[in-house]
N, C-alpha and C positions, 0 to 999 in steps of 0.2 A: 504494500500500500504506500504513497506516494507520499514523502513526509511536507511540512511546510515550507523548508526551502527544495527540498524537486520542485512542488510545485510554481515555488518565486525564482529558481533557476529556467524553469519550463516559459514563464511570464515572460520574463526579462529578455528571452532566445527570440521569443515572439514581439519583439520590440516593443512592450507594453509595459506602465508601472507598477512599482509593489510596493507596498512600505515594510520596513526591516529596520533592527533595533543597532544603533552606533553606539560606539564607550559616552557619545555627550548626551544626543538625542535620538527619537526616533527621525530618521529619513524614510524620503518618497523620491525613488530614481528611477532609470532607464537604463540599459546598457548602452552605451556610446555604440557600438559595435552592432545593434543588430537593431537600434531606433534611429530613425533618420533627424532628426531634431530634439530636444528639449521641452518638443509643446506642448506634452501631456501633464510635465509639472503645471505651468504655466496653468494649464485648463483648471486643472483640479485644484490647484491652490488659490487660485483667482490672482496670480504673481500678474505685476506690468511684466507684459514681453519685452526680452533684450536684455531684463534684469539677469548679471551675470550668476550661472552655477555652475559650485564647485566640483570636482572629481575626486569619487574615491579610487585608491591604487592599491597598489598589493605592494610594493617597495621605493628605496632612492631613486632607484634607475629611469622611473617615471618622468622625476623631473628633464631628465637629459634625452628620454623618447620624446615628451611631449611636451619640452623647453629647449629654449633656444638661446645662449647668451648667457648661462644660469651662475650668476657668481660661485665659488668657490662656499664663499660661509651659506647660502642658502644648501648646498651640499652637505655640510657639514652639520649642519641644523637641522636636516631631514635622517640623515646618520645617527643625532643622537636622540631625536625625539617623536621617531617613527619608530613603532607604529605611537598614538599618541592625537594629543587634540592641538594641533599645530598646521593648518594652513598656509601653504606657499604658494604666491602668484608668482608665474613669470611670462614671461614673453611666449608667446602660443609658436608650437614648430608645425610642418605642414603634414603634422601628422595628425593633428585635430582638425576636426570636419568643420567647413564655414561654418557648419549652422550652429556650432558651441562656442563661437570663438565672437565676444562679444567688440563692438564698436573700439573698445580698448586696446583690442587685440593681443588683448593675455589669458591665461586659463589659472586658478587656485588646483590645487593639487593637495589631498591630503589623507595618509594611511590609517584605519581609525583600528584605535585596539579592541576588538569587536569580534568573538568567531565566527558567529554569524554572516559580520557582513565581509571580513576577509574570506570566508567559505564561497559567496557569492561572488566578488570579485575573482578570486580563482577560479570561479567556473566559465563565467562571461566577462571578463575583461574591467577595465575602466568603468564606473556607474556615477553618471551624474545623478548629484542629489542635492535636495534641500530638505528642510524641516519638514516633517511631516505634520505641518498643519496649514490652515485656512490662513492665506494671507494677513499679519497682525496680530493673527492667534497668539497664543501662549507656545512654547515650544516644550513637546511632550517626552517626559524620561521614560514614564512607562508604556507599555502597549494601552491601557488602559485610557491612558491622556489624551490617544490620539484621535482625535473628531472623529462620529460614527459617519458623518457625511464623505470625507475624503477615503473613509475605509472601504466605503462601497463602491465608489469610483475606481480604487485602487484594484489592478486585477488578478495581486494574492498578497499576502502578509504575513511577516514572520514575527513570532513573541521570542524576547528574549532572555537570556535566562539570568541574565542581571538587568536591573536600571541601567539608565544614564546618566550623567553627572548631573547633567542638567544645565550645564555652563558651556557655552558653545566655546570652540576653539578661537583660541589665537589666530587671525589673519596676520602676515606679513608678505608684505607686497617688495618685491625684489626687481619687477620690469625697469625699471630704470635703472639699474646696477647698485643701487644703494639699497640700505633694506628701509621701509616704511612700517609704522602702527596703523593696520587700515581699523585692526578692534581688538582688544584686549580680551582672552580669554582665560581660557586653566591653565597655559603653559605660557612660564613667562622666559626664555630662556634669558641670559646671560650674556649675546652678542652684543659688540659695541656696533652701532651705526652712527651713521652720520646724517647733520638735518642742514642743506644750504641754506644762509641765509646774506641778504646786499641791503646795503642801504647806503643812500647818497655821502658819498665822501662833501668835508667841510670844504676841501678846495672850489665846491660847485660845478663840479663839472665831470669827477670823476665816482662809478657805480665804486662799491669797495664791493670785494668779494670775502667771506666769512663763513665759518662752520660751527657747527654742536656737535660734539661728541658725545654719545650715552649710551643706555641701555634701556629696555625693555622696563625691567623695575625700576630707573628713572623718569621715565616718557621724556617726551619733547617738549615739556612745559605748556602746549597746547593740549596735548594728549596724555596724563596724569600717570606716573606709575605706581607703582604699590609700595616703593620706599623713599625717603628721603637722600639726595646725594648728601656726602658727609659737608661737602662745598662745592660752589662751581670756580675753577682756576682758567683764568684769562689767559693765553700765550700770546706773549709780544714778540713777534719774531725779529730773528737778526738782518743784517745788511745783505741783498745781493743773496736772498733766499725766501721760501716761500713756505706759506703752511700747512702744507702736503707733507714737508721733510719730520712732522712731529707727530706724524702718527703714531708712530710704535710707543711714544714718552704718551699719547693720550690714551691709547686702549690702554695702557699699562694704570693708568691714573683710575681711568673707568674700574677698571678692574679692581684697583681698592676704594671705588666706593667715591670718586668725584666723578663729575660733568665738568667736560672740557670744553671751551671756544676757543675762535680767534679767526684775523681776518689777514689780508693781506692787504699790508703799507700800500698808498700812492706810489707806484712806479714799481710796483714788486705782483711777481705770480698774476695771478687772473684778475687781479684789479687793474692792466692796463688792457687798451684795447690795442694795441699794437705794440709789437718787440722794441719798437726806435724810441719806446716812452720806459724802458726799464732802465731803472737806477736814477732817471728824473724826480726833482722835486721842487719846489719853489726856491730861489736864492733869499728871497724873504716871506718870512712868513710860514716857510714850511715845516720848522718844530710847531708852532700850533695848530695846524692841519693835524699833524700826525699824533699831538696827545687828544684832539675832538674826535680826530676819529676811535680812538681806542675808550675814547670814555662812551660811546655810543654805540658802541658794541657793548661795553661794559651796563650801559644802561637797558638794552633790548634781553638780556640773557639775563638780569635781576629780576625783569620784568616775567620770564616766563618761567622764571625761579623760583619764587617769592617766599623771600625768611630762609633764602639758605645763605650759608657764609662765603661771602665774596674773596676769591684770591688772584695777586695779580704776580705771574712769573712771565720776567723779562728776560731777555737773552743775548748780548751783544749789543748791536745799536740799539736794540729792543730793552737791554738792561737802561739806556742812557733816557729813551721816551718814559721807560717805568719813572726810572731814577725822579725825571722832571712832573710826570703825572703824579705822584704821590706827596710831590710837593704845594700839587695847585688840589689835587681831588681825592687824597688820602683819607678823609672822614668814611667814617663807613667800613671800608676794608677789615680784613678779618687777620689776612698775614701778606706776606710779597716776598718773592726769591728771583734773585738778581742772581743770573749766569753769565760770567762769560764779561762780566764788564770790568772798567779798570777807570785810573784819575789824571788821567792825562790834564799835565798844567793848565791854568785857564790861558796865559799869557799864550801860549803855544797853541791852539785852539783858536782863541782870538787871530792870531798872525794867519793860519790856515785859512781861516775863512773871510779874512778880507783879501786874501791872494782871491782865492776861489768867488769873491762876489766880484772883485776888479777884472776879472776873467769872465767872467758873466756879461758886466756891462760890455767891454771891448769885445766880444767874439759869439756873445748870447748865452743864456743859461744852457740850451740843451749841448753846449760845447762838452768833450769828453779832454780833460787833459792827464796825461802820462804825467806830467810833473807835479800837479795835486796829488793823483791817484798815490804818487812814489813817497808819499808826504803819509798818506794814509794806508789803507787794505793790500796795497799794490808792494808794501814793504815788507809786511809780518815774513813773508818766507823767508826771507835773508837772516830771517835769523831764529830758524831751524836747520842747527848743523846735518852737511853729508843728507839735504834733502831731497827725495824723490821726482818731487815736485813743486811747484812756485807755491801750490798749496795744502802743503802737508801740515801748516801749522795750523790747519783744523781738528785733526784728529792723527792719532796712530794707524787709526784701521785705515788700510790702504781701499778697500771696496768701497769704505763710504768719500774718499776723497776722490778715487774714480770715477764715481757716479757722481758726484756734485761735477767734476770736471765736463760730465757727459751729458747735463743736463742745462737745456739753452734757458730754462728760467733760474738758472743760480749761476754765480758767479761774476754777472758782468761788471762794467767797470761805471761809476759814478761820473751823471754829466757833473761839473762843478757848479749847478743850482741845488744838486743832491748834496754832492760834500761839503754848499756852506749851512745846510740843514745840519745836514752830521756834527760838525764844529761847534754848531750854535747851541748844536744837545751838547758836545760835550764841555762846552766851556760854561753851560749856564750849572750843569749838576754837581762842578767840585768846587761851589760856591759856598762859603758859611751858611750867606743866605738862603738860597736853596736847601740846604739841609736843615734849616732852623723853624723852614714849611712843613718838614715833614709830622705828622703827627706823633705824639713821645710814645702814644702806648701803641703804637704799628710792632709787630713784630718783622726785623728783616735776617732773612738766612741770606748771606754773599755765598756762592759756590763757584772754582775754575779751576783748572789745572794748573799745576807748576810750570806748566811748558808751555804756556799761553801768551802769546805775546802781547794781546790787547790789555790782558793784565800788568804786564811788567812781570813776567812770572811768577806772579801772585806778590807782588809788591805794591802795585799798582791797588788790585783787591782789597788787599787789607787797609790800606791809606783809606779806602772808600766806608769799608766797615768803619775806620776810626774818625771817621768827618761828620757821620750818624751818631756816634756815641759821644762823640763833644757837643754834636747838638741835642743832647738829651734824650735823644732814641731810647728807652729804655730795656728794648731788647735787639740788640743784633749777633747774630751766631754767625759767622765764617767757617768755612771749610776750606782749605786748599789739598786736590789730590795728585798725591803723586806719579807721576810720572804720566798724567793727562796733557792735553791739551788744550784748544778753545771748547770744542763742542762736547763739553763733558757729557753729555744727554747724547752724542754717538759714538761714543769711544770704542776700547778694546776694555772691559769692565763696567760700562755702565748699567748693568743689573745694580751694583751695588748703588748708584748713583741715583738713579730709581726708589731705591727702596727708600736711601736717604731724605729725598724728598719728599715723597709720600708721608714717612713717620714724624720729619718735622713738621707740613701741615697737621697733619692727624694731630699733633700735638698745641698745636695752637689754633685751633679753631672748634 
């Protein structure tokens, strides 16, 4: 005699629906494979047509039959939370029939833990489904819940031999190669994503490009997670580099429990709209361009934060914009970790930057000169002995200074409207003054390497730590590590550098 799933396998061959019990809800499917459309849900549920439905699968591999494009973490998130109530969309491959593949032209994909209905999937294939109720309805755990109207329609039905959680799956949408929250369900995994976000640079004229780093149990501040970040840390990136190069230091950060941003400077990474505008910046004016724009990222990420603790890590020129931001918009903050930066004289700073502005007026700011450049960035390798390259005084690891070498958004050389910015940061932040802005109870951690030359190899640093602590800083902690470089956050050891960071915020905020 023909048990309930022969006869909802027998259904389903016949291209017709059944409803069958999932580990969330009960569903109402079709077999992709032997129904020409999706429009019997549609009927019976009273669904708008076109409204997308999801697939059930039998494994990973699905995404990669019937994806196209499928990042690597959406792999890997099917890997570890299949079978499970975790939906993935991605890019529909042409092995999904027009008629499934909605206006979006992506498909959800998801394995449910269910024997039932993996029994059914292994007999006929792929099953699209939805809730097994009346459009609005309530969505039903047991066989019991599920409308007597849609049961009749339905043309067989399996009971089964648990509930359902009742809590529909996690949606994450991956077609655009980043992952999205399209809705929050029983699995929240652990993956960091990223959420773009622009807004009009102060210069007036230029989009800034910016990101969020987070997690699932964080959201995206528009779309709420289940925990609080322990804080959100700002990254000021360096000179003649972009915010791409900090991902590893942000999922790492994500990973104990913060929410990362940051955006890319005027004249840096995807904030220009042409190559011939990198390492441009204003000959005047452009140090307060570049602390409005960081306080307005700083302002848009409190905003979709709200009540978490503010931190700001600078890094290089990026330590120099902190440096001067903390002096004019320090209230508020929670802590701040300056990498990579150092105290270059103000008198020499000054002299730079009226080379560099007198160079501007006679030839124009967007002029590129070798003989500023030699004055600043264009120098540090001379003085790393027996060096490989002009830029090894980035780092020891030879793959990450190969790759910044090999990459056209890093590296290039400052018009002299950039370098009298640069000078202007650095001669306004080894000022009494400036440091007498800063607020007393900031906590500031200094971190660089011994081998760093924009430090002074760490001489430079610690003069900086001690210009904060004359001005009353009441807390500043310095580290110098040995045998590093500039880019401690890419070294050959920076695990440790990492951890470092992490347990000083942890500890002060």
């Amino acid at each position: 005699m023909p048990t309930e799933l022969d006869k909802a396998i027998a259904a389903l061959k016949a291209g017709q629906p059944v409803v069958f019990p999932t580990d969330t809800v009960y569903g109402l499917g079709v077999a992709v494979r032997y129904a020409g459309s999706p429009q019997a849900i549609y009927d019976i549920k009273h669904r708008a047509a076109g409204k997308p439905v999801a697939w059930l699968v039998d494994g990973p591999e699905a995404l990669d039959e019937f994806g196209v494009e499928v990042p690597a973490e959406a792999r890997a998130l099917a890997a570890s939370h299949w079978p499970g109530a975790l939906t993935i969309i991605v890019k529909a491959s042409s092995s999904v029939p027009a008629a499934y593949i909605p206006a979006s032209g992506t498909i959800g994909l998801r394995m449910p833990a269910s024997a039932e209905a993996l029994e059914l999937i292994r007999a006929v294939g792929p099953i699209a489904t939805s809730s097994a109720n009346l459009s609005g309805g309530d969505d039903p755990r047991t066989f019991g819940d599920v409308d007597g109207r849609l049961l009749e329609r339905a043309a067989a039905s399996v009971r089964g031999a648990h509930p359902g959680s009742g809590t529909a799956s996690t949606v994450l949408d991956f077609s655009q190669g980043k992952m999205e929250i399209v809705r929050q369900g029983g699995i929240m995994p652990d993956a960091v994503f990223t959420v773009p976000i622009d807004f009009a640079s102060h210069d007036g004229k230029t989009r800034i490009r910016a990101k969020i780093w987070t997690s699932p149990k964080f959201g995206d501040g528009k779309q709420p997670g289940t925990e609080k970040p322990k804080a959100v840390v700002q990254i000021v990136h360096g000179m003649a580099e972009y915010i791409d190069r900090y991902d590893d230091l942000a999922e790492y950060l994500v990973g104990r429990g913060f929410v990362v941003c940051a955006e890319d400077h005027i004249g840096h990474g995807e904030s220009v709209a042409d190559p011939s505008e990198f390492g441009h910046m204003p000959a005047h004016g452009g140090k307060d361009i570049l602390i409005a724009d960081v306080h307005t990222l700083r302002r848009i990420a409190s905003e979709l934060f709200d009540g978490v603790p503010y931190v700001l890590y600078g890094h290089s020129m990026g330590s120099f914009i902190t440096r001067a931001y903390i002096a004019r918009h320090g209230e508020g903050l929670a802590a701040c970790v300056l990498s990579g930066t150092g105290n270059v004289p103000a008198a020499l700073s000054g002299f730079g930057r009226s080379m560099a502005r007198m160079l501007a007026a006679i030839r124009g700011e967007t002029h590129r000169s070798a003989f500023i450049d030699n004055m600043g960035a264009g120098g540090y390798g001379k003085k790393i002995p027996n060096a490989r390259t002009q830029l090894d005084w980035l780092s020891n690891d030879d793959a990450v200074v190969d790759a910044y070498i090999a990459d056209d958004k890093c590296g290039f050389m400052f018009t002299v409207g950039g370098y009298a910015t640069l000078l202007d940061l650095t001669a306004e932040v080894v000022t009494p003054e400036c440091a007498a802005r800063v607020p007393k109870t900031l906590p500031v951690f200094l971190v660089a390497g011994d081998g760093d030359p924009v430090g002074d190899m760490g001489k430079g640093v610690e003069a900086a730590a001690q210009l904060l602590r004359d001005a009353g800083v009441e807390a500043v902690d310095c580290k110098i590590y040995e045998g590093m470089r500039h880019e401690i956050h890419n070294e050959i050891g920076k695990d440790r550098v990492y951890d470092d960071l992490a347990t000083w915020i942890e500890a002060h905020v």
